[in-house]
C-alpha positions, -999 to 999 in steps of 0.1 A, spaced: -559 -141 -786 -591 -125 -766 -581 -107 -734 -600 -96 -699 -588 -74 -672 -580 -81 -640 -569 -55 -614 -559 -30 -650 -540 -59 -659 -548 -74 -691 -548 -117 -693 -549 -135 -723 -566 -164 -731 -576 -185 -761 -608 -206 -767 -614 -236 -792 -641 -255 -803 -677 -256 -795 -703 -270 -763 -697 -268 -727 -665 -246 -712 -637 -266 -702 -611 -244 -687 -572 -260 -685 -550 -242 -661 -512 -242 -665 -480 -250 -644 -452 -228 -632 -421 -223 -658 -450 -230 -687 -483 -214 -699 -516 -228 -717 -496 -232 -752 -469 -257 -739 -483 -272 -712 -520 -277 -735 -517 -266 -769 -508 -305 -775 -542 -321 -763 -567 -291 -771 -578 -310 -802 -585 -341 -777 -612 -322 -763 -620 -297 -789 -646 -320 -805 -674 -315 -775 -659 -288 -755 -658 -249 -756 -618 -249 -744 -607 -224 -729 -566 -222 -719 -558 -187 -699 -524 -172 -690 -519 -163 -656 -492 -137 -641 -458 -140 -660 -467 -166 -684 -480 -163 -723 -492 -124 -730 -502 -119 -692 -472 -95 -676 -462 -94 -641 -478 -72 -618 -460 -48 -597 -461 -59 -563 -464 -93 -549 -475 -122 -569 -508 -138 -548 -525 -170 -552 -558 -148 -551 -544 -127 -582 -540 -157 -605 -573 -174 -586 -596 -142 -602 -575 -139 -633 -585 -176 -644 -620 -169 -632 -622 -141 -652 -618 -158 -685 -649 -183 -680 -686 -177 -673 -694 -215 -661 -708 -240 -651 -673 -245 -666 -652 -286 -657 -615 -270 -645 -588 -289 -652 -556 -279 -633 -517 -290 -636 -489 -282 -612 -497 -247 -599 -528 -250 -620 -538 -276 -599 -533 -254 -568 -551 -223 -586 -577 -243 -600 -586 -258 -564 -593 -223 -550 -614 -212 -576 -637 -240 -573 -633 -232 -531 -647 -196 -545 -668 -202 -568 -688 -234 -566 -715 -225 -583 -694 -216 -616 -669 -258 -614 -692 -283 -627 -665 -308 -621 -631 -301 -613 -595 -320 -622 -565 -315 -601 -534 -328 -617 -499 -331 -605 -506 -301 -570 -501 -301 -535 -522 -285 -507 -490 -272 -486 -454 -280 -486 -447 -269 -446 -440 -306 -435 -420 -316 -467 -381 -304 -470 -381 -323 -499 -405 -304 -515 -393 -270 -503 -355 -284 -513 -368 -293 -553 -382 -261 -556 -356 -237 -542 -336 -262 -562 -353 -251 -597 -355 -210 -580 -321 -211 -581 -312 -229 -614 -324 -194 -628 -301 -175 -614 -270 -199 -626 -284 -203 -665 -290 -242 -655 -328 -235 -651 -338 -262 -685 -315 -284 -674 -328 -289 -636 -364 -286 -649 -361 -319 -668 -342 -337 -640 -370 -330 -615 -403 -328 -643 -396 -359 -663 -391 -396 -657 -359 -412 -664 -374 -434 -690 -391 -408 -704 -361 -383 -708 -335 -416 -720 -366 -417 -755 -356 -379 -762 -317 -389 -777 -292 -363 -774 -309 -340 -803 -340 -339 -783 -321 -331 -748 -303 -303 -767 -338 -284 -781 -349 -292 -744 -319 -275 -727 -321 -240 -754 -355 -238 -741 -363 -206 -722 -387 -202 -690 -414 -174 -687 -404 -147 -674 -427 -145 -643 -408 -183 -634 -392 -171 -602 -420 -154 -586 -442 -182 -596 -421 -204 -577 -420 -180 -551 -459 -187 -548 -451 -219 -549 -435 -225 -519 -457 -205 -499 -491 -215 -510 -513 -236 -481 -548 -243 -496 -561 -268 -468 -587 -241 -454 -599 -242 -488 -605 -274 -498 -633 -280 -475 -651 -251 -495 -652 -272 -526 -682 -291 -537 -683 -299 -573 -675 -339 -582 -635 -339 -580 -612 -361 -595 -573 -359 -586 -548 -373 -605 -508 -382 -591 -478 -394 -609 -460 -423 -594 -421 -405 -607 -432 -370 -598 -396 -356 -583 -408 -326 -581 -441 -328 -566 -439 -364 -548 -473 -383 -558 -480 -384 -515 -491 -347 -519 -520 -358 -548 -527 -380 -523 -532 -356 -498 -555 -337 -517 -575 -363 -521 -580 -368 -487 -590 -334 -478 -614 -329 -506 -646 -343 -497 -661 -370 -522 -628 -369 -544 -620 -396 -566 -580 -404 -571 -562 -419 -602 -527 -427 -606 -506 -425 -632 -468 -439 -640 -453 -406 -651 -429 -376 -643 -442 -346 -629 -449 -332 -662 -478 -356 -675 -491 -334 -696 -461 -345 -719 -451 -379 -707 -485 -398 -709 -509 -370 -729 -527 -401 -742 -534 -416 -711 -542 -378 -693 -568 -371 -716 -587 -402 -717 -586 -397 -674 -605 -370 -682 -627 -375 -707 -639 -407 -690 -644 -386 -654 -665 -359 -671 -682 -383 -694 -699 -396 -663 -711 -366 -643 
């Protein structure tokens, strides 16, 4: 797995397959293998893919100090030359936005997926959260993940095999303090700054990050085109079908 530095810190990253760059950003509690690893090969075939680690997640360590939304911003931006389509999810969505904001001449086109702008007018947003911050500090941190990431219908096809290999799963270890940056992160001076064709996508079932706040986004970006989709947060496993063609068909038409 290739590597860059950042600020003496080193962040990994992997690339697949040949043509133009298309850069996937991860989620909070995952990183690019478990959030993408699955639908690489759906994009592989006309796409240089490239899927970094940020801060606490995949080979990228924690750095001392405060973890910043600029931090992870140049850490993905350092992994692509562009004119590169970025696809965020989740946090990714929210990292992915300000990198377009600062670089606009490097986003040909730009995905948001499953993120938020700000959560200061939502307790139930702030409550889910510091729902899933605490989990980790009472070993129930799998366990409220999948109550708040997935769809009931979703989670009732997994049996109780499937929920077992779910629960033994075990977060990254930069979770917390990527939660931490979740709850204080407030993009809305940003998303004025972007410019490249945008396409956000919500998830009717997201408990986690309630589909109003994809909404919101797409309000505030200029231009934006919104799709919806009837998911879980986590979308990237729920409907990675459906996801991918979103995409395809989005960037197939800039």
């Amino acid at each position: 797995m290739p590597t860059v530095s950042v600020s003496a810190t080193p962040v990994h990253y992997d690339v697949a397959g040949e043509g133009p760059e298309l850069v996937l950003v991860h989620g909070t509690g995952g990183d690019s293998l478990t959030n993408f690893g699955h639908l690489v090969g759906g994009f592989a075939d006309r796409h240089t893919v490239i899927t970094p680690d940020y801060a606490g997640s995949g080979g990228t360590p924690l750095p001392e100090g405060e973890l910043t939304l600029d931090l992870l911003v140049d850490q993905v931006a350092a992994t692509f030359d562009g004119p590169a389509d970025l696809v965020g999810f989740s946090l990714g969505a929210v990292v992915a936005a300000a990198v377009a904001a600062k670089h606009p001449e490097r986003i040909r086109s730009l995905v948001l997926v499953a993120g938020w702008a700000h959560g200061d007018d939502d307790p139930r947003l702030r409550l889910g959260l510091s729902f899933w911050a605490k989990s980790l500090e009472s070993g129930d941190f799998a366990g409220a993940a999948s109550l708040l990431a997935f769809s009931p219908a979703f989670m009732r096809g997994w049996g109780e095999e499937g929920l077992a290999q779910v629960l033994a799963a075990e977060p990254p270890a930069g979770t917390a303090r990527q939660i931490a940056l979740d709850l204080k992160v407030d993009i809305r001076d940003r998303l004025p700054l972007i410019t490249a064709p945008t396409l956000v996508i919500g998830n009717a079932q997201d408990y986690l990050v309630p589909v109003e706040h994809s909404r919101e986004l797409h309000r505030l970006i200029p231009g934006s085109r919104y799709a919806e989709l009837d998911s879980g947060h986590v979308v990237v496993l729920e409907r990675p079908a459906e996801l991918t063609g979103l995409i395809r068909e989005f960037i197939g038409t800039l």
